[in-house]
N, C-alpha and C positions, 0 to 999 in steps of 0.2 A: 488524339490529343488529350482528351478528359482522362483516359486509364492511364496515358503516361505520367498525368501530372496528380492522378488520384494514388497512382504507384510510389509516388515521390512523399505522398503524406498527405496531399493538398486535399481540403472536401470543392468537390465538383460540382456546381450548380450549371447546365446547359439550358438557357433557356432559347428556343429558337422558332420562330414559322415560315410560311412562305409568304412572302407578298404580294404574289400572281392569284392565289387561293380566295383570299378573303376579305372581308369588309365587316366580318361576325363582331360582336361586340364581346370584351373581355368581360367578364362578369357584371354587362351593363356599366360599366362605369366608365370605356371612352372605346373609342374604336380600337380594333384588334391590333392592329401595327403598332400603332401609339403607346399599349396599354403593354404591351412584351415589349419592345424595343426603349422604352423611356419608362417607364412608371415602376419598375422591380429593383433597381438599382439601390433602393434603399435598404433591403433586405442579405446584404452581405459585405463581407469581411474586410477581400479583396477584390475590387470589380474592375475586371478587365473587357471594358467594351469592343466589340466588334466592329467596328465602322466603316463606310464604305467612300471612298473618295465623291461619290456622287451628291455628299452632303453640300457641295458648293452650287448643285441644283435645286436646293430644297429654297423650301418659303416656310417659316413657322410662325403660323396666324393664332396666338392664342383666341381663343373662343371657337376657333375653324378645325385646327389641327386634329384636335384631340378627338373631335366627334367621326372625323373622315369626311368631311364638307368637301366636297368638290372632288369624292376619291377617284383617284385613279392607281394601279398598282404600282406601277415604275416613279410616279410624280409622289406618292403615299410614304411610299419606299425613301426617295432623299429627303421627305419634310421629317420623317422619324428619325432619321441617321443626322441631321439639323438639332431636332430640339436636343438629341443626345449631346452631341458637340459643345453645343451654348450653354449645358448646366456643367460639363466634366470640371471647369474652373472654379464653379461655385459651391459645386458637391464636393471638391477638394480642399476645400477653406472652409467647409460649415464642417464638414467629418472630421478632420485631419487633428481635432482633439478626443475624439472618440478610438482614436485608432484606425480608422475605414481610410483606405487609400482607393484611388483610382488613376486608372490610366486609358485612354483607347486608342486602336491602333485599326490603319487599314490593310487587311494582310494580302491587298493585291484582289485581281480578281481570277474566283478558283472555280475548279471544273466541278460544283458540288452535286447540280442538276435541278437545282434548286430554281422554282418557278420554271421551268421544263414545260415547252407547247409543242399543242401538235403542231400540222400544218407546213406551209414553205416557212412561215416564220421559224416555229419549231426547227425545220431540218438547217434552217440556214443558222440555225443559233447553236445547233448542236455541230455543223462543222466547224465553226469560229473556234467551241469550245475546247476542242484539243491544243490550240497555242495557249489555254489559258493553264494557270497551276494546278498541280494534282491540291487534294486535301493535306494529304501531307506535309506539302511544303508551307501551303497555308497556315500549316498548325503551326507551326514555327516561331513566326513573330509573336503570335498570342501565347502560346507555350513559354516562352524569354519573358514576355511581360507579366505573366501571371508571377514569375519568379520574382518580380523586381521588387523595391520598396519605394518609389517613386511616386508621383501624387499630380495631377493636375494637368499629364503631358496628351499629347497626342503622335503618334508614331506611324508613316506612310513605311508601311512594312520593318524595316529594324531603323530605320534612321527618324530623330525626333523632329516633324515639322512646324512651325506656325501654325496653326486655325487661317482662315483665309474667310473675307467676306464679312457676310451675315454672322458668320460662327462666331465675330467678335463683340458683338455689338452686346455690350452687358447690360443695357436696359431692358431689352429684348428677354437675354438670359433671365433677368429675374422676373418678365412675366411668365415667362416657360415656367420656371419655376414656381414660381409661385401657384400656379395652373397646377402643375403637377402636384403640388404640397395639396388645393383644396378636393383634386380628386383623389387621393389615396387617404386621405381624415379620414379617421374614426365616427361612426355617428354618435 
């Protein structure tokens, strides 16, 4: 997906980890999931988020979230793919005179290997995984959205859905945010 769309003109920023790996902290300033998944968003053009339907699992506890309080990888994994969802509307209304659009989409779930275990776990996860998407297909919806000029949406693979839940609640949203604003300041 990145060389098709860097082929196209576009500059490619991939920022990605695993969330079965770690709890390391991004340069000290919040826990690792948090700090890739939700805190870089401000540093480009056009941000097309990643998102995972499992964000209707999440819980975003400003003061909790961000450090990994209570981490777990799979429970870690929907509170990041949450606070991402609850700023997409707020990041598209504070940018949207700067130029910076945003859109996120869930491109389904794809065979990437991504958080990969051993074990019966492991083997019984990796047989599932062949009914799931190749990468490629997955690239798809984010490849179309990188395209677009739209702002504020959220996309369940190519069709545009509602936020669901917590994801609306915009009091919420601008503690996330606001959270977010005082970990990424400058000293």
């Amino acid at each position: 997906m990145c060389a098709r769309l860097a082929a196209d003109g576009y500059k490619v920023l991939l920022v990605a980890r695993d969330p079965v790996r770690g709890r390391r902290a991004a340069a000290a300033l919040a826990e690792e999931s948090f700090a890739v998944n939700h805190l870089l968003e401000d540093r480009l053009g056009r941000v097309v988020q990643v998102s995972a339907g499992l964000y209707v699992k999440g819980r975003a506890e400003p003061g909790r979230t961000a450090v990994g309080a209570d981490f777990s990888s799979l429970r870690t994994y929907a509170d990041t793919k949450l606070c991402n969802l609850l700023t997409v509307p707020l990041f598209a209304e504070r940018r949207r005179d700067r130029g910076i659009t945003i859109d996120a989409v869930h491109p389904g779930v794809i065979r990437t290997g991504l958080g990969d275990r051993g074990g019966l776990l492991g083997r019984l996860l990796k047989a599932a995984e062949r009914k799931w998407a190749t990468p490629e297909e997955g690239a798809a919806p984010v490849a179309a959205l990188a395209r677009d000029t739209g702002t504020g949406r959220y996309f369940d693979r190519t069709r545009e859905v509602p936020l669901e839940g917590p994801a609306r609640d915009r009091d919420l949203a601008r503690r996330v945010w606001d959270e977010a604003e005082a970990l990424t300041a400058a000293p």
